[in-house]
N, C-alpha and C positions, 0 to 999 in steps of 0.2 A: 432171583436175578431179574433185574428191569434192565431193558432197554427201547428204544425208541426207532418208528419204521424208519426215520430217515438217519439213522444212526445204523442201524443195518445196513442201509445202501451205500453205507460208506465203504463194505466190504463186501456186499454182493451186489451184481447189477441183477435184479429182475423186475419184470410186470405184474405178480401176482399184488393182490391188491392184500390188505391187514387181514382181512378172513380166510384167506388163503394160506395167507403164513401160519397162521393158528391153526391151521389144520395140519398142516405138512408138519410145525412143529412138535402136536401131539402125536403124530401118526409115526415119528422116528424116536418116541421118546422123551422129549422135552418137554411136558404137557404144561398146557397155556393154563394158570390160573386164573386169571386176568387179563384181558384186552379190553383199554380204556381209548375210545375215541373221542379224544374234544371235540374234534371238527362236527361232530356227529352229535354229540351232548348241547353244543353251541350253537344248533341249526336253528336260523332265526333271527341269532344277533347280528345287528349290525352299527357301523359309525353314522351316529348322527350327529345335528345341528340344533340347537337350543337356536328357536328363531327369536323368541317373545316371549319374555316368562313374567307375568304377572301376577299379585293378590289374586286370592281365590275371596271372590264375594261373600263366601258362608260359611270362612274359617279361616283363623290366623294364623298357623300354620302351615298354610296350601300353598302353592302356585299353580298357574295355568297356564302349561307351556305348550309353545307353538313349535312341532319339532320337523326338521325337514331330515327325513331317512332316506332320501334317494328317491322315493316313489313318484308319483305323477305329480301328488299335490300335499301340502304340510298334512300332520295329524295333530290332533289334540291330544295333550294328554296334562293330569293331574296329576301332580310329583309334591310329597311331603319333605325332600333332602332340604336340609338347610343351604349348600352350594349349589341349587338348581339357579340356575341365570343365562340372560340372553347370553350368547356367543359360546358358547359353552359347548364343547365338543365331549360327547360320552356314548354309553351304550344304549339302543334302543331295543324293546322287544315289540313287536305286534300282537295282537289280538291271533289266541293259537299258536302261541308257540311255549313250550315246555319249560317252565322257571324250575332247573332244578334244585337252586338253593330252596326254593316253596312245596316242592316233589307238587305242584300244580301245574297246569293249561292257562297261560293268561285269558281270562274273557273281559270281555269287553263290557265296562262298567259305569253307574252313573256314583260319582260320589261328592256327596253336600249340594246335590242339585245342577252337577257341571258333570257334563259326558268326557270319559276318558278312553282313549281310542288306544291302547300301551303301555306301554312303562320303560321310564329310563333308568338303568340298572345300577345295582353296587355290586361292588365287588361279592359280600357273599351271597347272593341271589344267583351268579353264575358258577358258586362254589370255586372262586379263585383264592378266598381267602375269611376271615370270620369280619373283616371290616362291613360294618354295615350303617356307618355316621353320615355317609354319604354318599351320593351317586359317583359311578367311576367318570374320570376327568381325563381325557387326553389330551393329545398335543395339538396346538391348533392346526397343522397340517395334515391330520388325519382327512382321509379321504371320505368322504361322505355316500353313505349305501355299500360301502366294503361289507362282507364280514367281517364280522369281529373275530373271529379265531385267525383268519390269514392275515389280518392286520397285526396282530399281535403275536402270529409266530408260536400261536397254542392249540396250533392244528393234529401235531404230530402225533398217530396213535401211541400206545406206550405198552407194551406186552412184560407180564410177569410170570415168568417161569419156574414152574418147582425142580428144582435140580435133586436126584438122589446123590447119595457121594462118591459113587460111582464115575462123576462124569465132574472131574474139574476142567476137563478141556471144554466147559459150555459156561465156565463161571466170566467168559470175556466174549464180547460180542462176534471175533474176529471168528470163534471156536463156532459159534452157532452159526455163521455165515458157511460157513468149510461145510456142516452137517444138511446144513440146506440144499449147498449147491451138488453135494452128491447123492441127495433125494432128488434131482432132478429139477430145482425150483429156480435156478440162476445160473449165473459163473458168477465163482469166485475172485474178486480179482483184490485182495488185501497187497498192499504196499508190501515190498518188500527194503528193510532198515539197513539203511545208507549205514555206514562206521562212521564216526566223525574225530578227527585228527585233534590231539591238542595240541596246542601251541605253547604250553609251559610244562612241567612237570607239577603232579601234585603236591603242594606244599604239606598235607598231612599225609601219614602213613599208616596203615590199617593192619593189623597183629591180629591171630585166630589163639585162641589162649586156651586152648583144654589139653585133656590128660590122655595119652593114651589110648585110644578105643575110643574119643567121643569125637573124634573130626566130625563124626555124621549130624553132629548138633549144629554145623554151620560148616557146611563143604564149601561154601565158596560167596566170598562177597567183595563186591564193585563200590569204585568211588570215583565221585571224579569234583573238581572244583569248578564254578562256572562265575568269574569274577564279571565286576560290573554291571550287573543284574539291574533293571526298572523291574522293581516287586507293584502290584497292584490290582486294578479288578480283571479280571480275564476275561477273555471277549464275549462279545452277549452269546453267540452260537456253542460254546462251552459254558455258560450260567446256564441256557434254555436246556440244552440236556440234564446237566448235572440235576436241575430244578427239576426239571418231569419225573426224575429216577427218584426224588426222593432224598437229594442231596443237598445239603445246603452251599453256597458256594460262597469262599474264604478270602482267597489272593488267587493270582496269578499261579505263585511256584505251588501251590497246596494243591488247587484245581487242576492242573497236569497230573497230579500224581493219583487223583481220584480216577481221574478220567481214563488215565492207564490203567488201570485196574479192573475198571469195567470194560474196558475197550479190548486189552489184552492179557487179561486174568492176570496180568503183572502188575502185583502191589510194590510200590519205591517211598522209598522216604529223602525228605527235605530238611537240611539241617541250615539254618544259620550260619554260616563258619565262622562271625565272629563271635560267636557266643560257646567254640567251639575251643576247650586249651586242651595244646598238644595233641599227639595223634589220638588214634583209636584205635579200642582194645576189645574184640567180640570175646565174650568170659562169660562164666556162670557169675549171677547173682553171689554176692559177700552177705556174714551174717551181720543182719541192723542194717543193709544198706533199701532204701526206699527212693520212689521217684515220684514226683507230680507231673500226672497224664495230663496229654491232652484233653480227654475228659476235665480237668479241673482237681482231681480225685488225688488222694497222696495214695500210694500203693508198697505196701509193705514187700520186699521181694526175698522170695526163697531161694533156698540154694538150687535148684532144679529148673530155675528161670534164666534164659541167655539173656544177655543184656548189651549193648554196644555204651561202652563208655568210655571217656577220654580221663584228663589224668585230675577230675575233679569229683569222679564218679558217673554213674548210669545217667545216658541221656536218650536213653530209648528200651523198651522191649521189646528186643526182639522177634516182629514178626508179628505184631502186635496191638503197637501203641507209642507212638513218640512223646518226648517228656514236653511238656511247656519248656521249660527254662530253655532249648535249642528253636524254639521251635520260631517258623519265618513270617515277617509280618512288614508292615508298609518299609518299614526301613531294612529291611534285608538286600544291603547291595553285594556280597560274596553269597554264593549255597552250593554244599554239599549235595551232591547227589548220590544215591545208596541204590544200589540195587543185589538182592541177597537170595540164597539159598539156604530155608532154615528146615527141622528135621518135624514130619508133620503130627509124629505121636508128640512131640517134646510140645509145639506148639498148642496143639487141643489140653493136654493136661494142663500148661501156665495158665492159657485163658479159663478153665474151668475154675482152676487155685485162685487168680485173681476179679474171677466172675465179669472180665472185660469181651464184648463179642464186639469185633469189627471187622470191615470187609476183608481187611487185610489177613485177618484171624483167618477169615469163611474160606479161602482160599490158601492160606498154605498149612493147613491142617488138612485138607485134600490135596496137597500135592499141584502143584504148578509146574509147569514145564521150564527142567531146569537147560533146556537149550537155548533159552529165551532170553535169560538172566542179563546175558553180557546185551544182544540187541538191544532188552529192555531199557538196559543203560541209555545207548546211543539212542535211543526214540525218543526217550523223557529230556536229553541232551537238545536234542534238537528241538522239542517243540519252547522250550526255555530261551533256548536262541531266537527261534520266530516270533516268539511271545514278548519276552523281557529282555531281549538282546544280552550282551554279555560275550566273554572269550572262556573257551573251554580249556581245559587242563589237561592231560593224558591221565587216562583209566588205570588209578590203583588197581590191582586184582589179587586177592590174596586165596590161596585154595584154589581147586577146579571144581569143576560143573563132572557130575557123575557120569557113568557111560552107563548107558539103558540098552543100546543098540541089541535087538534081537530079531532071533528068525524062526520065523512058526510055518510047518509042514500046515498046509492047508487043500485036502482032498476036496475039490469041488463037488466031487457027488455027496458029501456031504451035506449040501442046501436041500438035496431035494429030500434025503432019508430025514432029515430036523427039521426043514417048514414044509414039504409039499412042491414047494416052489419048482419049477422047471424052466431055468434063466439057461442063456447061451454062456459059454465060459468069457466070451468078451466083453459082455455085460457086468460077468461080476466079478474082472479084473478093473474094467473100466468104474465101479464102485469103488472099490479098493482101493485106486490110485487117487480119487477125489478125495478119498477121506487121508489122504497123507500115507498108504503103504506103499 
């Protein structure tokens, strides 16, 4: 599980600083595998100005640029890129500062008889990427003597957690916030999800199709239509997350449903609705029937596999994996939006059968909090609205959401006979109620 410190703060207000958190995170449990600081990898870089870039006297390959990085007075430096030139706004480094694409210390050099006082950078020199044809280029408004990381918004630490399966309440950032703020490290102050009213009735209809005994294969699933939809790139502060986790980012309607997912361990899916005939039917897998995943992959499907299909066949796995042939792209102006409860042994065995792992897999094969299910709806509803505009439809609902509700005798003197601990009882009611009893 990745997420990022200013993506936590979206749900906790606190001061502790990234090292901080990494410690309180391992200290309840969550242990940090990883805590990657750009800001701190990147210490050094900053925007500079290509004042003068000329022939290097003693090689035809060279130039010898006059760079202005903020400092008192230009520096010299000796750059082989072939796009090095006057006017030229890019990254510079100083003499002493850490190249980690080089895992070197720049020092300061003479080369082919011309003194180099730096280096202006490529991209993979600051490990942002394998490009290395040229020096990185920015916008001519780039401010000059910035850093580089706060200019470019690739400051934000990014923490990687080993989750056991114990704890899918920590598989969404909203759950690790909650754990935090009642170790004492914040408040929690997560949004709480508006209902959002449709204004039409849904034009498809969604049928639960098992035998008997299997409702538990898919107790309950959400739909709703969200007509008029602008599909296209999502805003950069939803690419710059999704990008730090390790995401690649797709459209608009795809990037909400990642984003949820991380954000609030609620995986949704997005269907096309014109590519969508007739209603939908949640049913086990028929024999001979297959689907082309989003992966790209054709997947042969077993009868033990649920699958959401309309009256042409499977256009998703269940819980899973959504097919191509629904799936949403620049031209997507109607989408379906799904939000499901599926059964989490059924889930682990399909993806094992079909050797497919996605987040969406990682998370309801541990179990996700099916109180969520219907909010989840109306949050992915709304941010579609804010994103891609569009009018909502009223929420199909077919099946309920399970009842968990229980009550556990809890002798306080029990902490102290199991840890030692000697807490006051308001203390560790005041625990208890942050963490949601």
């Amino acid at each position: 599980m990745k997420f990022t410190l200013s993506w936590l703060k979206d749900h906790l207000d606190t001061q502790a600083s990234a090292a901080e958190i990494a410690d309180a995170l391992t200290r309840i449990g969550l242990e940090v595998e990883r805590l990657d600081d750009p800001a701190e990898r990147l210490r050094g870089f900053v925007v500079a100005r290509v004042i003068e870039a000329k022939p290097h006297p003693n090689a035809d390959r060279l130039q010898v640029c006059v760079v202005d990085a903020g400092g008192s007075s230009p520096v010299q430096v000796v750059c082989g890129a072939a796009n090095a030139r006057s006017g030229l706004k890019g990254v510079f480094s100083p003499v002493g500062t850490w190249i980690p694409g080089k895992n070197l210390v720049l020092q300061k050099g003479v080369i082919r008889g011309v003194e180099s006082n730096g280096m202006l950078c490529s991209a993979m020199e600051l490990e942002l990427s394998d490009d290395h044809e040229g020096i990185i280029e920015l916008d001519a408004d780039a401010p000059v003597g910035v850093p580089y990381a706060e200019y470019a918004h690739v400051g934000d630490p990014v923490f990687e957690i080993n989750l056991t399966p114990n704890r899918p309440d920590a598989t969404g950032v909203a759950g690790i916030a909650r754990d935090l703020a009642a170790a004492g490290l914040g408040r929690l102050k997560t949004a709480p999800v508006e209902a959002v009213t449709g204004r039409f009735p849904c034009p498809v209809g969604v049928q639960l199709d098992f035998e008997p005994g299997e409702a538990h294969l898919a107790p309950l699933f959400a739909l709703r239509l969200v007509r008029g939809v602008r599909n296209g790139v999502s805003p950069e502060w939803m690419r710059r997350r999704l990008t730090a986790i390790g995401l690649r980012p797709i459209n608009a309607l795809v990037d909400i449903t990642n984003y949820l997912t991380f954000d609030r361990g609620r995986p949704l899916h997005v269907f096309d609705a014109a590519k969508v005939k007739g209603n939908l039917l949640v049913r086990r897998a028929r024999a001979g029937e297959e689907i082309l995943g989003l992966d790209g992959k054709t997947h042969k499907l077993g009868a033990d596999i649920v699958v959401i299909a309309d009256d042409e066949g499977p256009e998703s796995i269940a819980g899973i994996m959504g097919g191509e042939h629904s799936g949403c792209d620049d031209g997507t102006s109607d989408v379906l939006i799904e939000s499901a409860l599926w059964d989490p042994a059924n889930i682990a065995r399909s993806g094992r059968e079909l050797n497919i792992s996605t987040d969406a897999r990682y998370r309801f094969e541990r179990g996700v909090d099916p109180a969520f299910c219907l909010p989840g709806a109306d949050l992915a509803t709304t941010m579609v609205l804010e994103i891609c505009g569009g009018e909502p439809s009223e929420l199909v609902v077919a099946g309920a959401a399970p009842q968990f509700e229980r009550r556990i005798d809890f002798p306080l003197s029990e902490v102290a006979r199991l840890t030692g601990l000697e807490l006051e009882p308001s203390a560790m009611a005041a625990s208890l109620e942050k963490l949601g009893f």
